[in-house]
C-alpha positions as a LaTeX table, in Angstrom:
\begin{tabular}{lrrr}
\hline
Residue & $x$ (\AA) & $y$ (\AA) & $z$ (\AA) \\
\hline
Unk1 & 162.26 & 93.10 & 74.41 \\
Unk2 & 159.72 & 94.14 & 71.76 \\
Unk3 & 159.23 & 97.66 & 73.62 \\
Unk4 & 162.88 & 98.05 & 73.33 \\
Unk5 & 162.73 & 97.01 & 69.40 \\
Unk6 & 160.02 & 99.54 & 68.99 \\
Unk7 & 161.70 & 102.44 & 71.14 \\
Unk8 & 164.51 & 102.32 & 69.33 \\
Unk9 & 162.69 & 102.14 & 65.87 \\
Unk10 & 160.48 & 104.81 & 66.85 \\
Unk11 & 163.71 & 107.07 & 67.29 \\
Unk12 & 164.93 & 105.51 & 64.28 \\
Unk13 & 161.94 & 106.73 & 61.55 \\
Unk14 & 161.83 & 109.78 & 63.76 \\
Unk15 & 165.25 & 110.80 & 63.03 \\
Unk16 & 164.91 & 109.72 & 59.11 \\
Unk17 & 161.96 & 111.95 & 58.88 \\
Unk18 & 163.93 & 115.15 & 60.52 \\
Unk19 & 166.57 & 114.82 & 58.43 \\
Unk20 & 164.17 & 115.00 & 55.31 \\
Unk21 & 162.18 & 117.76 & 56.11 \\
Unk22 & 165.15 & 120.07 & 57.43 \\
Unk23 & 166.18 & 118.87 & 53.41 \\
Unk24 & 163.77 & 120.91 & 52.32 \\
Unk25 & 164.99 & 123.99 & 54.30 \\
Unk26 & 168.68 & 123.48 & 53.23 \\
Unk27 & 170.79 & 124.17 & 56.30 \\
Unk28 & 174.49 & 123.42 & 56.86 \\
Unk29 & 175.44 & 119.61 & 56.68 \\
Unk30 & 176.01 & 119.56 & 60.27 \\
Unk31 & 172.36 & 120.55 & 61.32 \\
Unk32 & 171.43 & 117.42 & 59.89 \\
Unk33 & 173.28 & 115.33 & 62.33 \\
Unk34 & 171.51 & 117.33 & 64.97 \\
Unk35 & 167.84 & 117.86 & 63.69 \\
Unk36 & 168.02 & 113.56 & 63.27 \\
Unk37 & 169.17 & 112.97 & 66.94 \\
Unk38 & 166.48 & 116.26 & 68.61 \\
Unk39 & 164.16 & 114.37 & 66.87 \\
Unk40 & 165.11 & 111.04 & 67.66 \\
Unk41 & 165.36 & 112.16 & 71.35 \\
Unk42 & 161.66 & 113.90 & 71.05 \\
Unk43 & 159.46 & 111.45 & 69.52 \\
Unk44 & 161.32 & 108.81 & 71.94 \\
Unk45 & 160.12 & 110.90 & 75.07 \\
Unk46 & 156.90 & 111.50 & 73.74 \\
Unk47 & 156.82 & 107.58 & 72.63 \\
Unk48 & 157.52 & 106.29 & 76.47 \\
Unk49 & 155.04 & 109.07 & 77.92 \\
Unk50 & 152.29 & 107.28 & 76.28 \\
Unk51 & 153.44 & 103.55 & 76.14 \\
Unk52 & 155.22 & 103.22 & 79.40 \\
Unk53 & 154.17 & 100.81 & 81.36 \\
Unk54 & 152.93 & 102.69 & 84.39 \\
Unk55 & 151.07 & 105.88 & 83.79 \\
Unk56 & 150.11 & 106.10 & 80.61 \\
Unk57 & 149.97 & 109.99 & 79.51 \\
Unk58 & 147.41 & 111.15 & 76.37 \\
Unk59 & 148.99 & 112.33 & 73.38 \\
Unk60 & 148.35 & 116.08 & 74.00 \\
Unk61 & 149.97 & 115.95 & 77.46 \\
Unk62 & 153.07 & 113.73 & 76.04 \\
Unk63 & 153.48 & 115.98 & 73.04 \\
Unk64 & 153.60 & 119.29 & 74.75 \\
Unk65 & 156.58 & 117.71 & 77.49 \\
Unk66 & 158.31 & 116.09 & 74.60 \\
Unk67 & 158.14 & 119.40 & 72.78 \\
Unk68 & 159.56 & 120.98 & 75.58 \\
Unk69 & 162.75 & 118.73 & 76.09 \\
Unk70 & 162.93 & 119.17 & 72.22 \\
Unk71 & 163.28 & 122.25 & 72.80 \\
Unk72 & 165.16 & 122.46 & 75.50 \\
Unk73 & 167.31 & 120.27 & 73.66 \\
Unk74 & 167.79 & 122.39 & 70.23 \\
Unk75 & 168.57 & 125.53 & 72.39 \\
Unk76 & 171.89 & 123.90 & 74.21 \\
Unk77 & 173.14 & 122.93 & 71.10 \\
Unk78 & 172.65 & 125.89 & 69.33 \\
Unk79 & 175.64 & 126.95 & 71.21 \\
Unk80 & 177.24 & 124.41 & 70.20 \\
Unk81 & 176.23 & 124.12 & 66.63 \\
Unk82 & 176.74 & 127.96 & 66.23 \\
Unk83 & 173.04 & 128.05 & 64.96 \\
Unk84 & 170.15 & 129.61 & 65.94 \\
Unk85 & 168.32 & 126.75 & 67.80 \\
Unk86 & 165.57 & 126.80 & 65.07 \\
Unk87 & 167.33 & 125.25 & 62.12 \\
Unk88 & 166.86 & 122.46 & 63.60 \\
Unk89 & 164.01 & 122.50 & 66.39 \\
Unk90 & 161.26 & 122.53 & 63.87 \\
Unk91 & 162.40 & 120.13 & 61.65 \\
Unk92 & 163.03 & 117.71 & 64.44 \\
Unk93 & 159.14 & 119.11 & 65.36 \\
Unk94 & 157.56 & 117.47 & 62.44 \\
Unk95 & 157.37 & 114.14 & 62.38 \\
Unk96 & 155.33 & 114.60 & 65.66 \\
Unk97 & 152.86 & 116.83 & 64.20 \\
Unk98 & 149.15 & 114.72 & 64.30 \\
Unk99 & 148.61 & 113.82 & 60.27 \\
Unk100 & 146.44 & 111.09 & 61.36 \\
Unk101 & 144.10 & 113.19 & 63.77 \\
Unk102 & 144.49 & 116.05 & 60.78 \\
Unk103 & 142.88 & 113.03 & 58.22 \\
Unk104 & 140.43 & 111.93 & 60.35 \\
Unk105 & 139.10 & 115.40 & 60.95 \\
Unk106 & 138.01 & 116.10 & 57.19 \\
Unk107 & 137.13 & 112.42 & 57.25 \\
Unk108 & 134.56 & 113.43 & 59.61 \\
Unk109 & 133.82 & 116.69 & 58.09 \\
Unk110 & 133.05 & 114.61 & 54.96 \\
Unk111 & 130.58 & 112.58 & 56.60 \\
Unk112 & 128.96 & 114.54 & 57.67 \\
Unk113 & 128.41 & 116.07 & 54.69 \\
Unk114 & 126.94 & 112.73 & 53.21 \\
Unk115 & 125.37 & 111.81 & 56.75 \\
Unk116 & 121.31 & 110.71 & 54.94 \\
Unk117 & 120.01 & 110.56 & 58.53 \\
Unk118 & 120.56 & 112.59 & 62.03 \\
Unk119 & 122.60 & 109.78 & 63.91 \\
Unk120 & 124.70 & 109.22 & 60.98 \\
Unk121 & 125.49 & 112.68 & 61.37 \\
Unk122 & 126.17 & 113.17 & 64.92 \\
Unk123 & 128.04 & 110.59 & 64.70 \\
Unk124 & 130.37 & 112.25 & 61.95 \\
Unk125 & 130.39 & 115.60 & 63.96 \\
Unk126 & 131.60 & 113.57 & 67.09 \\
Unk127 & 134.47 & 112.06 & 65.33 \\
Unk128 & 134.87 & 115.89 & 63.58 \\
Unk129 & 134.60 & 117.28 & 66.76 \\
Unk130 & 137.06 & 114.78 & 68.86 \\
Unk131 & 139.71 & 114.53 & 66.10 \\
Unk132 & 139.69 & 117.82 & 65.43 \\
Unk133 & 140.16 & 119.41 & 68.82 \\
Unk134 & 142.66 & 116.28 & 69.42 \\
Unk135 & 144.70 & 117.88 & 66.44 \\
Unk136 & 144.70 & 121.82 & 67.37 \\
Unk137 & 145.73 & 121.20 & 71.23 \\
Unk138 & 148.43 & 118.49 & 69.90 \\
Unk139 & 149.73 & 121.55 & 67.57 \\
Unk140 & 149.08 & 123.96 & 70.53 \\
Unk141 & 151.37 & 122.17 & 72.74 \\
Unk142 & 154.31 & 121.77 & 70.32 \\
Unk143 & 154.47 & 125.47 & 69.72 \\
Unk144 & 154.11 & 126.20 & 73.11 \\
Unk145 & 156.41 & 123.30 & 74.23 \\
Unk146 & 158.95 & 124.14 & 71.78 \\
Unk147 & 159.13 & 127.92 & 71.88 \\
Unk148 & 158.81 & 128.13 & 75.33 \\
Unk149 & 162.90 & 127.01 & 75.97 \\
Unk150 & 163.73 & 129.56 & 73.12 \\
Unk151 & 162.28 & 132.26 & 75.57 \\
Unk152 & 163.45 & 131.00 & 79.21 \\
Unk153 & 166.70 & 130.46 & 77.98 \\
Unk154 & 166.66 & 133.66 & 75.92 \\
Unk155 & 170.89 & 134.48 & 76.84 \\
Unk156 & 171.54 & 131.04 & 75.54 \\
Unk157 & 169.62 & 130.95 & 72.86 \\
Unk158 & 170.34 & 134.54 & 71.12 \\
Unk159 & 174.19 & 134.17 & 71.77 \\
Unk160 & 174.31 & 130.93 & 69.91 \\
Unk161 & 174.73 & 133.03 & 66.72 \\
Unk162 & 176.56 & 136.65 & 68.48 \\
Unk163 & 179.36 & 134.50 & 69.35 \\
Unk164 & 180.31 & 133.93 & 66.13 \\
Unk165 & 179.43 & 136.90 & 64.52 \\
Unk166 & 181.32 & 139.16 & 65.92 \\
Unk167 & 184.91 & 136.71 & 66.01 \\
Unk168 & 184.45 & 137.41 & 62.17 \\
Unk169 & 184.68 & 141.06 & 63.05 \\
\hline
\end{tabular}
């Protein structure tokens, strides 16, 4: 029961967060009602890839496939939408990007900085080194995983926007 509490506020803050940062951006009123449920949908995947009870996937690995059915996602309702699947793919991309890893990587950059002694310091360039590289391949499999629909489904993606261009003409 407390899994299912947490799923569903996981998708919850998820949502609340896409729908502020696609704020900043200004898009149509409607893109908000679909960059809060990509990104509820997302962060829900990538939430059960790494909590579920059997395999238990690392955050890299679960971030890249939950990127991709984000993705996936954003580009069949672009059609939909009549949006290019962007306006609201990256917003509902953010609130999975890795701000904690991101901290803890100057963190360690900082100690080591102030390290007075050599395992004080190695021990600051591990946690550098381990958050850091934690971060980039989290950020490289959200591009990848969420650009990567965009280009397999190229047709669907690029017409999302022709369609409706051209009934104007």
């Amino acid at each position: 029961m407390i899994m299912i509490i947490d799923f569903f506020q996981d998708a919850l803050f998820a949502s609340i967060a896409a729908i502020g940062f696609a704020s900043i951006s200004n898009p149509p009123r409607k893109a908000y009602r679909y960059c809060a449920l990509i990104a509820a949908v997302g962060h829900s995947i990538r939430f059960l890839l790494m909590l579920s009870g059997g395999v238990e996937m690392h955050i890299v690995a679960a971030t890249a496939l939950a990127s991709f059915v984000t993705g996936m996602v954003a580009v069949l309702f672009s059609t939909r939408a009549k949006m290019p699947a962007e306006t609201f793919l990256f917003p509902s991309l953010l609130p999975m990007i890795p701000g904690i890893y991101a901290y803890k990587t100057f963190g360690g950059l900082v100690m080591c900085l102030y390290g007075s002694n050599e395992a004080e310091f190695l021990h600051a360039l591990y946690l550098f080194a381990d958050n850091g590289l934690t971060c980039l391949f989290i950020l490289l499999g959200l591009v990848i995983g969420a650009n990567s629909p965009i280009f397999l489904l190229k047709k669907i993606s690029f017409r999302a926007t022709r369609r409706s261009f051209h009934r104007k003409l």
